[in-house]
C-alpha positions as CSV (number, residue, x, y, z in Angstrom):
1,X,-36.5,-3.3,-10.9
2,X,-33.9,-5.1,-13.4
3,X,-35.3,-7.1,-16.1
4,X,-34.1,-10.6,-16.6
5,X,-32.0,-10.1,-19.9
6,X,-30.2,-7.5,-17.5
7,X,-29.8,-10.0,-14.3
8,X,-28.2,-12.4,-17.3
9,X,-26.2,-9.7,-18.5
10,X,-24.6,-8.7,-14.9
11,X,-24.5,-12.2,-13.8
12,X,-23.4,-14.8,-16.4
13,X,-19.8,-15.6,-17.2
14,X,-19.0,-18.0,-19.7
15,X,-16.5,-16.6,-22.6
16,X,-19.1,-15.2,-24.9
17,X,-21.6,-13.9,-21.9
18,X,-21.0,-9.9,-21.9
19,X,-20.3,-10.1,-17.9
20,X,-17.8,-13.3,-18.7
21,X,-15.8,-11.1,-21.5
22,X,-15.4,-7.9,-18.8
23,X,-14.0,-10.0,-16.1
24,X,-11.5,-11.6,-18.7
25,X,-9.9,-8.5,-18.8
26,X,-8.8,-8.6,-15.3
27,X,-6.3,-11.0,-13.5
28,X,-8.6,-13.7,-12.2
29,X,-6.8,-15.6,-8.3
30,X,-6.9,-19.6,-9.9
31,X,-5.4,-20.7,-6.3
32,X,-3.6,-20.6,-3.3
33,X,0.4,-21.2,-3.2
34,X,-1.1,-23.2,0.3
35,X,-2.5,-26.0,-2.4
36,X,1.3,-26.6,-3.7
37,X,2.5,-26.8,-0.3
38,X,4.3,-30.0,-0.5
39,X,4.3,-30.4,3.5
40,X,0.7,-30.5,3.6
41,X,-0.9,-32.0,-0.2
42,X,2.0,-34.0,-1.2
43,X,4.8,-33.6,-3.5
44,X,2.8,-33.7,-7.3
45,X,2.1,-29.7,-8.0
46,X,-0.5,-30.4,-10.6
47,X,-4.3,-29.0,-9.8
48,X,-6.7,-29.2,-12.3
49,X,-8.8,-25.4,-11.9
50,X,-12.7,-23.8,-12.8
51,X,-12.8,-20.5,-13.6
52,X,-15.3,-18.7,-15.2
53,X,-16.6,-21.9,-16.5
54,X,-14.1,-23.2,-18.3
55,X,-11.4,-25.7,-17.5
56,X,-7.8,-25.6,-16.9
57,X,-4.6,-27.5,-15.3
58,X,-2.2,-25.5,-13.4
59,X,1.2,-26.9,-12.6
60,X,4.6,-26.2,-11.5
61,X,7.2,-27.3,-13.5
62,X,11.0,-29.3,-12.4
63,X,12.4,-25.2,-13.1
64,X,9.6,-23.9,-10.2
65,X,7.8,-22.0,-13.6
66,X,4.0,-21.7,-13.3
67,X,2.3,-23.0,-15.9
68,X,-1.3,-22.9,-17.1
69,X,-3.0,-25.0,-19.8
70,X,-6.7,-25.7,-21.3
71,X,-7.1,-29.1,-19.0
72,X,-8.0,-31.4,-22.6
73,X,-5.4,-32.6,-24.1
74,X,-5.1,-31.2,-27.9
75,X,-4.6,-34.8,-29.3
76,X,-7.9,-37.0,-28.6
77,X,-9.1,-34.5,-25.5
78,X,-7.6,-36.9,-21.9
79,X,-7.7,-34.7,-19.0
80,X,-4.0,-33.4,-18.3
81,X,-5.1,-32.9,-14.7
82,X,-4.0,-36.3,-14.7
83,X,-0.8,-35.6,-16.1
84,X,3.0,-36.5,-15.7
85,X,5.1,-33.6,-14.1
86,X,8.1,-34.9,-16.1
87,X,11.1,-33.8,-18.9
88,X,10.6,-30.1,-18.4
89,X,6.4,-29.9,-18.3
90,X,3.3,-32.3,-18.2
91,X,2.9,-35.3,-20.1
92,X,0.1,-36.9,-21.1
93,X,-0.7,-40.6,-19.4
94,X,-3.0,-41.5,-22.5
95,X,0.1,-41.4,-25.4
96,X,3.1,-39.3,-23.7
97,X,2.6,-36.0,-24.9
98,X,4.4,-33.6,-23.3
99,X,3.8,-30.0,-23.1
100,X,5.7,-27.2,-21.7
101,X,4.1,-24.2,-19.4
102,X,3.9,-22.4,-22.4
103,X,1.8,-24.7,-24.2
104,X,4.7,-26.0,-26.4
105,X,4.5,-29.5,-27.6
106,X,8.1,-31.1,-26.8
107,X,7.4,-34.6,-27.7
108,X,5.1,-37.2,-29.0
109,X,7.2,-40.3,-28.7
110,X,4.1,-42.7,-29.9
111,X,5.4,-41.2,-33.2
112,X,7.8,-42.5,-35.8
113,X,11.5,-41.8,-34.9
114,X,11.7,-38.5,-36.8
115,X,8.3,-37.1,-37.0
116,X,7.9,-33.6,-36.2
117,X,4.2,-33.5,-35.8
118,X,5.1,-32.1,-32.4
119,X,6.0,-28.8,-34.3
120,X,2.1,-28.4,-35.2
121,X,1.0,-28.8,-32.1
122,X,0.9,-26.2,-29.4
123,X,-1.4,-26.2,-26.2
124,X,-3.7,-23.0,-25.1
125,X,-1.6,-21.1,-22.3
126,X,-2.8,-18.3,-20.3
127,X,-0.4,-16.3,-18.0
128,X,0.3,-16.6,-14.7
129,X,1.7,-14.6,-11.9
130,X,2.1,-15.1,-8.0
131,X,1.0,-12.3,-5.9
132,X,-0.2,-12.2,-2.3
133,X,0.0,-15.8,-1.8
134,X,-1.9,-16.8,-4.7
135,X,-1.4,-17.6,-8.3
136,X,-3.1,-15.2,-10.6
137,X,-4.2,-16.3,-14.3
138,X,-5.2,-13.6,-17.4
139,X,-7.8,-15.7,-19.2
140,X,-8.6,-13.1,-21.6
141,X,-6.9,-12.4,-25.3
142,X,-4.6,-9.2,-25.8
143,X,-1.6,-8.0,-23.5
144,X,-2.5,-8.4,-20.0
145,X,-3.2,-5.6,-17.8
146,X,-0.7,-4.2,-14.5
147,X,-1.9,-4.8,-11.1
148,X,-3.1,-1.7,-9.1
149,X,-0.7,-0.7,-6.3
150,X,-3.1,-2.1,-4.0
151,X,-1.8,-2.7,-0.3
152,X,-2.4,-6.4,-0.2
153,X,-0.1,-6.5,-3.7
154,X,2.4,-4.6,-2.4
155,X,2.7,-5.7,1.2
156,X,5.7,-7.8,2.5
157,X,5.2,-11.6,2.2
158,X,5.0,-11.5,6.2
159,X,2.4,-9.3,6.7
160,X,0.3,-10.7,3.9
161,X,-2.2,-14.0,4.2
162,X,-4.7,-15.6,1.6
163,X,-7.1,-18.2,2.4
164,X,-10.4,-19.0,0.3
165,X,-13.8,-20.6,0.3
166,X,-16.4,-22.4,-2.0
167,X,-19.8,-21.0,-1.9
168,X,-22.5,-22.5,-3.9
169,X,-24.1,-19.8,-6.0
170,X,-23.1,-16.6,-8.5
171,X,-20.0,-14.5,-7.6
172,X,-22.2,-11.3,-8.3
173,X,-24.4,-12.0,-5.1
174,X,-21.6,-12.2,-3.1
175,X,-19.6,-9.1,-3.8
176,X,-23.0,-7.5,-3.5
177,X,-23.0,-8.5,0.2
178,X,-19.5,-7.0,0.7
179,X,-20.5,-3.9,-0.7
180,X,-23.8,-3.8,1.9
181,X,-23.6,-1.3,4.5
182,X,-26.9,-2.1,6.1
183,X,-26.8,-5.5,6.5
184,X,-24.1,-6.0,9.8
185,X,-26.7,-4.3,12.1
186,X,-29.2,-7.6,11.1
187,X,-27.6,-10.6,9.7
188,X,-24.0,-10.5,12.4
189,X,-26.4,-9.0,15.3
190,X,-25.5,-10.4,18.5
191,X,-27.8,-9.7,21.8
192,X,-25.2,-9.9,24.4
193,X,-21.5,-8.2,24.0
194,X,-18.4,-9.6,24.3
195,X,-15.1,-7.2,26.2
196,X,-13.3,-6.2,23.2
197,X,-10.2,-8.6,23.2
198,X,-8.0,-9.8,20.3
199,X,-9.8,-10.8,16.8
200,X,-10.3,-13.7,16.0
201,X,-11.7,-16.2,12.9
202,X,-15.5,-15.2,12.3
203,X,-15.9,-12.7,15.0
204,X,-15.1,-9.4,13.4
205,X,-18.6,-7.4,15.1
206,X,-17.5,-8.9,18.6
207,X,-14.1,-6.5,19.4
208,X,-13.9,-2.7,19.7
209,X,-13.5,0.2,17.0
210,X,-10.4,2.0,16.4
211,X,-10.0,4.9,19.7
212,X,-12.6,3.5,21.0
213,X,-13.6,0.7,23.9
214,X,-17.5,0.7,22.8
215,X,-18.2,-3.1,21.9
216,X,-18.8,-2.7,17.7
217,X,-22.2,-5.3,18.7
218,X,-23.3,-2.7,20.9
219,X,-22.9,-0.1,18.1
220,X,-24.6,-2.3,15.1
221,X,-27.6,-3.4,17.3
222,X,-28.5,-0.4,18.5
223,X,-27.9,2.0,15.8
224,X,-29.4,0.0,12.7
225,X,-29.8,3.5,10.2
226,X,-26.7,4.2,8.8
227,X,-26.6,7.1,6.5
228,X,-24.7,5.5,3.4
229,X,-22.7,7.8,1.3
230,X,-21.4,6.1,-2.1
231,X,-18.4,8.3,-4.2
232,X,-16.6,7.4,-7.4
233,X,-12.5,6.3,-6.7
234,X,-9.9,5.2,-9.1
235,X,-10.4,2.0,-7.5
236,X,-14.2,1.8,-8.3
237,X,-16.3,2.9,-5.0
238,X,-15.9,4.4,-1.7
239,X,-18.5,4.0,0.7
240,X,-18.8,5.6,4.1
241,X,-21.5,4.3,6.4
242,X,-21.8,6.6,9.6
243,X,-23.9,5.6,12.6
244,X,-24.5,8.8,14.6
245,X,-24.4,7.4,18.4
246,X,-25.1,10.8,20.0
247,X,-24.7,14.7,19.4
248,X,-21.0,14.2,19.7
249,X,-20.1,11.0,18.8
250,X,-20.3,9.0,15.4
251,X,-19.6,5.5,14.3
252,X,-17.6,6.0,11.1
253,X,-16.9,2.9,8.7
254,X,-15.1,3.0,5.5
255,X,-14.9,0.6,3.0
256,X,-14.5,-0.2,-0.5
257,X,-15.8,-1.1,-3.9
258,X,-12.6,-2.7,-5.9
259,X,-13.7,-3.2,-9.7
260,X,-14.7,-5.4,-10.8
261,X,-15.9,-8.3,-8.0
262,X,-13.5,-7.5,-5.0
263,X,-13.9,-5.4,-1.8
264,X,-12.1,-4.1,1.2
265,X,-12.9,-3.7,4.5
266,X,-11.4,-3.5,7.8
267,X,-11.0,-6.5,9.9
268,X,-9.5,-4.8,13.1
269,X,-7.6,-1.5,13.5
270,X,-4.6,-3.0,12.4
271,X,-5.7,-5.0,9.6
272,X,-7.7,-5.1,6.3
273,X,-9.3,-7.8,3.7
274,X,-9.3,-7.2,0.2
275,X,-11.9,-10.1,-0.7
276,X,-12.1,-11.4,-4.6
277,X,-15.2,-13.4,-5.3
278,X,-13.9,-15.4,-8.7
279,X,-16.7,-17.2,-10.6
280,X,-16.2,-21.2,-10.6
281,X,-19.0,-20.9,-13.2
282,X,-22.5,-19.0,-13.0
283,X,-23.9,-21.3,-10.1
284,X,-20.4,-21.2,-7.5
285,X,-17.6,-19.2,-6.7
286,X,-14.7,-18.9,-4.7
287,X,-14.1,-15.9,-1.7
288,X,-10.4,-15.1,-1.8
289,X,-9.4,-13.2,0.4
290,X,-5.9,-11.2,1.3
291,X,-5.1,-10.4,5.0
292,X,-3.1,-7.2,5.4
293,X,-1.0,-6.0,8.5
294,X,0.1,-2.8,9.0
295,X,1.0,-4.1,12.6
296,X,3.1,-7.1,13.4
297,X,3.6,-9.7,11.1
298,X,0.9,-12.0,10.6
299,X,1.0,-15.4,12.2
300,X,-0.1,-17.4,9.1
301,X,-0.2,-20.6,10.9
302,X,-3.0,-19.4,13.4
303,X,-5.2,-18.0,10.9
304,X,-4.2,-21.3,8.7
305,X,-5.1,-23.4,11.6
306,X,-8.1,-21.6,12.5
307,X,-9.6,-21.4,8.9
308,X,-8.8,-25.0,8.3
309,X,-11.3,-26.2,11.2
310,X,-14.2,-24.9,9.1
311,X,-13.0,-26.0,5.3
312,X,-12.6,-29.1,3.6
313,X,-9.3,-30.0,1.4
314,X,-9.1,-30.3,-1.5
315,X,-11.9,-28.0,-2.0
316,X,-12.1,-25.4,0.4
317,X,-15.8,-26.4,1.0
318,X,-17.2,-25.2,4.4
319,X,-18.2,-27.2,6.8
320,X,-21.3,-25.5,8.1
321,X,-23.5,-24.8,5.0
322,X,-26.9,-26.0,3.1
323,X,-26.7,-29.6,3.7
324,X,-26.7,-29.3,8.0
325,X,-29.0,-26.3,7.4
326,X,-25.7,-23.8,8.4
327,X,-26.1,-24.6,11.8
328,X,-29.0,-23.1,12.8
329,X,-30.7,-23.2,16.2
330,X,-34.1,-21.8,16.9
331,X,-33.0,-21.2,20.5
332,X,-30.0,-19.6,19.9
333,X,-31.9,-17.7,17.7
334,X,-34.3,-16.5,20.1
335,X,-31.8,-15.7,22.8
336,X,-28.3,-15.1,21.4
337,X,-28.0,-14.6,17.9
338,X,-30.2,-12.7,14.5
339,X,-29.9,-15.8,12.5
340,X,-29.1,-18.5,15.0
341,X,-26.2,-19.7,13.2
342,X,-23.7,-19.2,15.3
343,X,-20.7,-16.5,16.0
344,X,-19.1,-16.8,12.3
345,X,-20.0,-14.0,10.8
346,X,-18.5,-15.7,7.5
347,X,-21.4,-18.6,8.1
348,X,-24.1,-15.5,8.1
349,X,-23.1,-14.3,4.7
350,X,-22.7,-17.6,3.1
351,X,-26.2,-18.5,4.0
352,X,-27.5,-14.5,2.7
353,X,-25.7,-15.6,-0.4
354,X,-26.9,-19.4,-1.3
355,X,-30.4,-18.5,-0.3
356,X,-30.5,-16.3,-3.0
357,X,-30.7,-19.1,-5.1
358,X,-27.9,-19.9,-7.8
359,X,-28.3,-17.0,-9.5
360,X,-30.4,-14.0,-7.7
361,X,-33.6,-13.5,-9.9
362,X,-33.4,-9.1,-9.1
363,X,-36.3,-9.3,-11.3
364,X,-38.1,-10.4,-8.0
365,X,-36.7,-7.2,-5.7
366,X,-37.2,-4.2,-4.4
367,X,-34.5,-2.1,-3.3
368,X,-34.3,0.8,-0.7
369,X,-32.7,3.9,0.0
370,X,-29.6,1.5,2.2
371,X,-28.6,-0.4,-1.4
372,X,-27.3,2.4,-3.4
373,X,-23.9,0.8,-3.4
374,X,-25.5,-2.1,-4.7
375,X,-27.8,0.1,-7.5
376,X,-24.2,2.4,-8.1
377,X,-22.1,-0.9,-8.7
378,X,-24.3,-2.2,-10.8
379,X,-24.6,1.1,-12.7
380,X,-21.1,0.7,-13.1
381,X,-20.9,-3.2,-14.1
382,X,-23.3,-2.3,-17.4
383,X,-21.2,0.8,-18.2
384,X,-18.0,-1.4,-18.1
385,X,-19.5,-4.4,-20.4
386,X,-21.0,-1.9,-22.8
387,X,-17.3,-0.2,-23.1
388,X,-16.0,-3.7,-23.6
389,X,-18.4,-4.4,-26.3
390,X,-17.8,-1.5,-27.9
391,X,-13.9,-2.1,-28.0
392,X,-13.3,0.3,-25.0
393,X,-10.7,-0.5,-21.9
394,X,-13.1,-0.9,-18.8
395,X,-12.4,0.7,-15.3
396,X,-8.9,-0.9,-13.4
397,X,-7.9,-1.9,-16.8
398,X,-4.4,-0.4,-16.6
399,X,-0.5,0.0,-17.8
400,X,2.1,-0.1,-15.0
401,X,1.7,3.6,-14.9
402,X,-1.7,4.2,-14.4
403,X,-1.5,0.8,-12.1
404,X,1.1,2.5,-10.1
405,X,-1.5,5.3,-9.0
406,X,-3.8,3.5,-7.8
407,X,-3.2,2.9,-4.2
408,X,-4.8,1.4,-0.9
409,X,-7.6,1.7,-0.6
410,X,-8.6,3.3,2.7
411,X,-10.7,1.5,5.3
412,X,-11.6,2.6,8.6
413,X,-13.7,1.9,11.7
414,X,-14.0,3.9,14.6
415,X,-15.6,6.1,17.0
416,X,-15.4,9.9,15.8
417,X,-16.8,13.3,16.4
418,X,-20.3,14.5,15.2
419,X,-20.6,17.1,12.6
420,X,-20.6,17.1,8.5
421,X,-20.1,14.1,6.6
422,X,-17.1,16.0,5.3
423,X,-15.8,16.3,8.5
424,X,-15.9,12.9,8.8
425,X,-14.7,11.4,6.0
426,X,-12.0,13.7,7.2
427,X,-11.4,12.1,10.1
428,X,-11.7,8.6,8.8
429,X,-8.9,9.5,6.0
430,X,-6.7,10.4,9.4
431,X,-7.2,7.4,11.0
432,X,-6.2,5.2,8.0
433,X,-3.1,7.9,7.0
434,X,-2.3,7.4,11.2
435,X,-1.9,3.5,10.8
436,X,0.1,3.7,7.7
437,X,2.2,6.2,9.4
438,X,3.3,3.5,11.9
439,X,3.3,0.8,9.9
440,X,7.1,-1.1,8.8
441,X,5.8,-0.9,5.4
442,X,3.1,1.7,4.9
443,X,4.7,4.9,5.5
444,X,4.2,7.2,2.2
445,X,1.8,5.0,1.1
């Protein structure tokens, strides 16, 4: 049982908070190039941003540079949210100052003809980097680490997709949920299968496994044990969760840990998500996640169209959630579905998450033999903010070189033989080296 100066330790983010000054140490995704789309939110590409609890504008200036500023202006604190895109950066409504995306003060023309007050005066910027269809801020001090070689990094812009989502409560309770084995054969159970058919938003327990025509509810429902195996990677975690199905046969899943607050799983045989959950502060966060093919391209406008149905703009906020009780139907309860809140499996978790409360109290829980990814991660969460405290470079913290080794990760599900678990993880690792093999972009990789 964790005590409550531990939950606080794990769980809060702000700047001095010990879990807030690990994840500062790590490229944080601040938004979606979608919410700069001119087509779709207009032609002014200035949003002002949350992260980690503190508050920031990000803009694009006349040049197309990214730029990323503390949100209160530095002369009597207006909100530059609000701001000009104008003469090379954003200017101040309140007196005219105007600030470059590096936080250079180019003019304060309320001054006398001559001053060079402007000179003193320089804006907090943070870089900024675009990658996978979303802009990427370091909020932390010191030279900002490489990003791993991770597919959804280094995958073409065509077989790549982002989208994101606002969930009410801490970002820790929702990776924990990513990294939960156990859970798909309760919380996404369906009582009546589906002929496995094409994916499609929500509905990633209602198609097939990989080599395989057994419907993946059939599979969860029925076989609702899984013997979890958690190893160390250079990525953070590995865990395999196999279902045995008979003498011969074994449902194999693969997915991953990604330190510090991401995961990766498989979303069909030919695709992955690699899902961030980025603190808004310690009561909200935001799901991003990154869509990778190693088949055709993606057809962004589908799975734009199709997320779109169930968010709000500007927010991302979902549609079905606390305040119409996330959907739920008794009947459909009793009859078609675990939780009776409908076929998005993406509903089911947001509901496990926010009824957690804001932020989890673990003092209150009592784990089992299926959460040792949860009790490894977190092992691994109080090892990395003690090595930060003590002046230490955390796990994923990484030059281009050690960045460059770090690769996939592997993720798998399918129908394989029985026998050791080595045996396999063996044949899960051939699966995934299979798909890369065919893939316009993958091979080698």
């Amino acid at each position: 049982m964790m005590s409550r100066e531990q939950n606080d330790r794990i769980a809060c983010v702000g700047p001095g908070d010990p879990a807030g000054r690990l994840l500062r140490r790590y490229w944080q995704p601040v938004a979606l190039l979608d919410e700069f789309d001119e087509a779709r939110v207009g032609p002014r590409p200035v949003k002002a941003v949350r992260v980690l609890g503190q508050d920031f504008v990000l803009f694009r200036d006349e040049q197309g540079r990214w730029g990323l500023l503390d949100r209160d202006c530095p002369h009597r604190g207006a909100d530059l949210a609000y701001g000009r895109r104008e003469d090379g950066g954003l200017r101040c409504p309140f007196h005219g100052w105007l600030f470059d995306v590096e936080g250079r003060c180019l003019e304060t023309p309320a001054e006398p003809e001559g001053s060079r007050l402007c000179d003193r005066v320089r804006q907090r910027a943070w870089p900024v980097q675009v990658r996978a269809g979303a802009i990427w801020a370091w909020l932390g001090d010191g030279e900002p680490a490489a990003f791993p070689d991770l597919d959804c990094f280094v995958a073409p812009d065509t077989h790549a997709f982002a989208f994101k989502g606002l969930w009410e409560c801490n970002w820790l309770q929702s990776v924990e949920v990513g990294i939960d084995p156990a859970h798909a054969s309760f919380l996404h159970r369906f009582f009546e299968d589906e002929q496995p058919g094409e994916q499609s938003y929500g509905r990633q327990f209602r198609s097939a496994s990989s080599d395989s025509d057994l419907p993946m509810t059939k599979v969860m429902r029925e076989h609702f044990r899984p013997e979890i195996y958690v190893e160390p990677a250079p990525h953070g975690l590995q865990l395999t969760a196999l279902r045995r199905i008979s003498e011969n046969s074994t449902h194999v899943r693969i997915t991953n840990q990604v330190f510090p607050q991401a995961f990766a799983i498989p979303l069909s045989d030919e695709m992955t998500i690699t899902q961030f959950h980025v603190p808004v502060d310690d009561f909200n966060n935001y799901w991003y996640a990154f869509f990778t093919s190693f088949g055709a391209p993606i057809d962004k406008a589908l799975m734009r169209e199709q997320r779109l149905k169930m968010h709000e703009l500007p927010e991302y906020r979902p549609r079905v959630g606390r305040g119409n009780q996330y959907g739920f139907d008794p009947r459909e309860q009793l009859e078609q579905t675990y939780t009776g809140m409908g076929a998005d499996i993406n509903v089911h978790d947001q509901w496990a998450c926010e009824s957690q409360g804001p932020i989890q109290d673990r003092t209150r829980e009592h784990l089992g033999t299926t959460d040792k990814a949860i009790m490894a991660y977190r092992r691994l969460l109080l090892q990395a903010i003690d090595t930060v405290e003590k002046g230490g470079s955390p796990p994923m913290s990484m030059d281009a070189a050690q960045a460059a080794a770090v690769r996939g990760p592997v993720t798998m599900d399918a129908i394989g033989p029985g026998g050791s678990v080595e045996a396999l993880c063996e044949f899960g690792r051939g699966i995934d080296a299979r798909r890369r093999a065919r893939a316009s972009w993958g091979a080698g990789r």
